[in-house]
C-alpha positions in Angstrom: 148.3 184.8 -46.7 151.9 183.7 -46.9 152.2 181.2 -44.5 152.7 177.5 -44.6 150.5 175.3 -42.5 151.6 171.7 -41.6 148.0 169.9 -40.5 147.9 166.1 -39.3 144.9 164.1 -39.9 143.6 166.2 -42.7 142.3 163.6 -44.5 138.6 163.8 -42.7 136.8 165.5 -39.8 138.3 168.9 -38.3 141.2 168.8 -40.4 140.0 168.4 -43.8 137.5 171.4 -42.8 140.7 173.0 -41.5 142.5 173.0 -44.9 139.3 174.1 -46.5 139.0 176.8 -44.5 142.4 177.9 -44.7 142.5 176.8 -48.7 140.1 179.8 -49.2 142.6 182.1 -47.1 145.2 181.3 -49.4 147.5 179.4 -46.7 150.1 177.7 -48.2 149.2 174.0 -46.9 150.9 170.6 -46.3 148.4 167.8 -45.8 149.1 164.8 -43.9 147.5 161.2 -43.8 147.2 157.9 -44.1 144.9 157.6 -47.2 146.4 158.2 -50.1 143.6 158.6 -52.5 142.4 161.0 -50.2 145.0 163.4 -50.2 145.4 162.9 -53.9 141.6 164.4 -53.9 142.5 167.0 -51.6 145.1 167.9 -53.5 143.8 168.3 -56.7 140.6 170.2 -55.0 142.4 172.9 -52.6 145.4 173.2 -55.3 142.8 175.4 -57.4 142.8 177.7 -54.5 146.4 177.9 -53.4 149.7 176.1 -53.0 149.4 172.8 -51.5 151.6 169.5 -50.9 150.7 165.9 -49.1 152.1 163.7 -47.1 151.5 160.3 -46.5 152.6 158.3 -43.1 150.7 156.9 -40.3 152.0 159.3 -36.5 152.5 155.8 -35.1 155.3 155.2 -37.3 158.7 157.1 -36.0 160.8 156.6 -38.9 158.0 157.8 -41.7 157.0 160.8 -40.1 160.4 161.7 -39.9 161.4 160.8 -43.3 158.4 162.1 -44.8 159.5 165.5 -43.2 162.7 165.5 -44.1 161.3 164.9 -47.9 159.5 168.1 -48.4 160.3 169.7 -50.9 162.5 173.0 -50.4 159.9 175.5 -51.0 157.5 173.9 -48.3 160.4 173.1 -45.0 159.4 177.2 -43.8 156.6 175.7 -41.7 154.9 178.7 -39.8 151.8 176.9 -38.3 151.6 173.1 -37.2 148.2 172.2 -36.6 148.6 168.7 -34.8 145.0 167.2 -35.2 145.5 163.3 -36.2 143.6 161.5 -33.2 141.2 158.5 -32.6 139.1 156.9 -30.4 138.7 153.3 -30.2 136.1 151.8 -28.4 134.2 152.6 -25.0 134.9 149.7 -22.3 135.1 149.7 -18.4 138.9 149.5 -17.6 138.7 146.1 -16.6 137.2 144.7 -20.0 139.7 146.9 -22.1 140.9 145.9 -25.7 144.5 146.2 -25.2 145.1 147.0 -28.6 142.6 149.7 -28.8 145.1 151.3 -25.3 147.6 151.0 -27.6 145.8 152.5 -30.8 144.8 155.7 -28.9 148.2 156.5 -26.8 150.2 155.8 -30.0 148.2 158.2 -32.1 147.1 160.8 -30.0 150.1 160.9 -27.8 153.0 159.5 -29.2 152.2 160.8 -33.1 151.8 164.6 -31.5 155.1 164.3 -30.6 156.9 162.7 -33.5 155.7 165.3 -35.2 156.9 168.1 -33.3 159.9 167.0 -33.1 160.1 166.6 -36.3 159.3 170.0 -36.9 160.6 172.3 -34.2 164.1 172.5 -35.1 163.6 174.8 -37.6 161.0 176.8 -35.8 163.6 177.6 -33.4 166.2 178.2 -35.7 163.8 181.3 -36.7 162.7 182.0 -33.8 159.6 182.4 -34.5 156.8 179.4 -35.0 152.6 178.6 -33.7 151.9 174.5 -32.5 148.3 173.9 -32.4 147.6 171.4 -30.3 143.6 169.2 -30.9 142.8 168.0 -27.6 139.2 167.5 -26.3 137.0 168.0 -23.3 138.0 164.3 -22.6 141.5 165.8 -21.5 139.4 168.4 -18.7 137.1 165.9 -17.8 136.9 162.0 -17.4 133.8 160.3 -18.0 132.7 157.0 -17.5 134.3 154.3 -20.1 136.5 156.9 -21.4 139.5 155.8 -19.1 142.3 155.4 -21.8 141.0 158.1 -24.3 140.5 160.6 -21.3 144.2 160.0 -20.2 145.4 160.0 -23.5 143.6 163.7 -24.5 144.9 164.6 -20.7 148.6 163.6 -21.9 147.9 166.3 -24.6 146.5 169.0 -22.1 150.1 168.3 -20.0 152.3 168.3 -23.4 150.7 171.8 -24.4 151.5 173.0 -21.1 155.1 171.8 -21.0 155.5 172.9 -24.7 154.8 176.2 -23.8 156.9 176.9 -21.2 160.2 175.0 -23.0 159.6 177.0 -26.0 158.4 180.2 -24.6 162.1 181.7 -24.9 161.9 181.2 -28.7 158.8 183.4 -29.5 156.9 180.1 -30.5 153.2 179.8 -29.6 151.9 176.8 -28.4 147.8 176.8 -28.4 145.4 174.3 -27.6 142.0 173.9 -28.9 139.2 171.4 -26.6 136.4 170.3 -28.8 132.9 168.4 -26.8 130.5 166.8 -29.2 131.9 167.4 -32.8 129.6 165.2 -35.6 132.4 163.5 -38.0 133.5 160.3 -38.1 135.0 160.3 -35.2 132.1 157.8 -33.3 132.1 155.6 -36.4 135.5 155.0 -35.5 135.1 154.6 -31.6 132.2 151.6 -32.0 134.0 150.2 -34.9 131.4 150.8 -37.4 128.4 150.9 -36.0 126.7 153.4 -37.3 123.6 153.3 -35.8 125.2 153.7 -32.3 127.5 156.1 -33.0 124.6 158.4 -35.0 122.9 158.5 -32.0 125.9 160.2 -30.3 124.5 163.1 -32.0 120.6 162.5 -32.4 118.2 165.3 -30.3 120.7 167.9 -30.3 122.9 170.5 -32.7 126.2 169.0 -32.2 129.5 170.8 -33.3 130.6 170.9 -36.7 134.0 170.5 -37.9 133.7 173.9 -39.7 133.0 175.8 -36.3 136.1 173.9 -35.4 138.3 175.1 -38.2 137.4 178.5 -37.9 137.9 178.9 -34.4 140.9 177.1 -35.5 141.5 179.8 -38.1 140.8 183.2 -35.1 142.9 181.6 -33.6 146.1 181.8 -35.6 145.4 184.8 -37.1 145.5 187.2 -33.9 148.2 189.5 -33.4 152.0 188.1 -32.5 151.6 189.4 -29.2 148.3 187.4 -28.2 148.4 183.5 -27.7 145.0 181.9 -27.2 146.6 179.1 -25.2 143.8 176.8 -24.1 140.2 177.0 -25.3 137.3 174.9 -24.7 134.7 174.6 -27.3 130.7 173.0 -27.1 128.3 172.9 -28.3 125.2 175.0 -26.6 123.1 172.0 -25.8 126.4 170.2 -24.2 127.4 171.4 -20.1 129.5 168.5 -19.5 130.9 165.3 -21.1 127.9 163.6 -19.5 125.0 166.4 -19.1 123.6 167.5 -23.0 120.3 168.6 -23.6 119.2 166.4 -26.1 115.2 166.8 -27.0 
C-alpha cells in the first residue's frame, strides 16, 4: 500500500497494534512518542516489513511537535493518513477532590496535542487536496460517568473537534473519522490509578474486554473504504459492555 500513515501515541496500546497491523499492509509509517527506546524497537521490528520513520516529542509540547514535523525527512512529508491516538487518563476523583495537575495532564494531551498536531499537518493535506484525520476518542466523549468529569469533557472536546474538523475541511476532499472505543485492556488503567495494578486489572476481570488489535483493524476498515465513503463516527464495545457503567461481568 503506498500510503504514508502519521500515528500519535504508537509507542503502546491501540497504536502500536495500529502500526502492526498496518506494518503487515505495507503502509508506509511515521511513529510518534515519547519513549525513545521504544520507537527505536518499533523501528527496527516493523522496518523488516515496510518503510518506517519515528518521531520523538511529547503533544503537550507546541514547539517539538512542530519542529519534529517540520524535520521529516523529504520522502516522508506526503502524509495521507493521520491517525491521532496519543491520549491518557489520569486518575478517577469526584470534581471536588480533583488533582489539578492530572486536569491539566488530560486536556493537554488529549485535547490540546490533537490539535498541535493537526495543525501541524494539514497544510499540506490541503495543498493536495486530498487527506484522512482519524480522530481516537472514547465512549467517555458520548457518555459521562461518575468520576470521569475531566476525562469525559476532555474525550467530549474531541467528539466537538471531529465535528468542526469535518465541516471546515469538507471543501478540501479531506476525511475526518472518528473511532469511540469502551473497555479496551492496555495500559491505559495502569495509567489512570497511577500504578496500581491490582485495581486497574480488575477493570477488566469477569468479562472479554476489547483488544487493541480489534481496535486497529477496525482502525484499518476504516481507512481503507472507498474515497467516496467516510465512516465518520463509530462506537466500538465490547459485547459484555451496554454502557460506561452497565458490563456484564461473571
Amino acid at each position: 500500500m503506498d500510503l504514508t500513515v502519521f500515528i500519535t501515541g504508537a509507542t503502546s496500546g491501540i497504536g502500536k497494534a495500529t502500526a502492526e497491523f498496518l506494518a503487515k499492509h505495507n503502509y508506509r509509517l511515521i511513529l510518534c512518542g515519547r519513549n525513545q527506546d521504544r520507537l527505536k524497537e518499533l523501528k527496527q521490528t516493523l522496518g523488516k516489513q515496510t518503510a518506517i520513520t519515528t518521531l520523538q516529542f511529547d503533544v503537550r509540547d507546541k514547539e517539538a511537535v512542530f519542529s519534529a514535523i517540520e524535520s521529516l525527512p523529504e520522502n516522508f512529508r506526503d502524509i495521507d493518513v493521520l491517525i491521532n491516538n496519543a491520549g491518557n487518563a489520569h486518575g478517577m476523583s469526584s470534581i471536588q477532590d480533583g488533582d489539578i495537575n492530572d486536569w491539566d495532564a488530560m486536556l493537554d494531551i488529549n485535547v490540546k496535542g490533537l490539535l498541535y498536531v493537526s495543525r501541524a499537518i494539514l497544510p499540506k493535506m490541503i495543498e493536495k487536496n486530498t487527506g484522512f484525520i482519524v480522530n481516537i476518542g472514547s465512549t467517555a466523549g458520548k457518555e459521562v460517568y461518575p468520576k470521569g468529569n475531566v476525562y469525559c469533557a476532555s474525550k467530549s472536546a474531541v467528539e466537538a473537534i471531529n465535528k468542526g474538523m469535518r465541516m471546515d475541511l469538507n471543501q478540501y476532499n479531506i476525511r475526518v473519522s472518528a473511532i469511540h472505543p469502551g473497555l479496551v485492556e492496555t495500559a491505559f488503567s495502569d495509567v489512570r490509578f497511577k500504578g496500581d495494578t491490582e485495581r486497574a486489572r480488575k477493570v477488566y476481570q469477569g468479562y472479554k474486554a476489547l483488544q487493541p488489535e480489534d481496535i486497529a483493524e477496525i482502525i484499518h476498515f476504516v481507512i481503507t473504504r472507498p474515497y467516496h465513503i467516510n465512516i465518520e463516527d463509530l462506537v466500538v464495545f465490547p459485547s459484555a459492555q451496554a454502557s460506561a457503567t452497565i458490563i456484564n461481568k461473571k
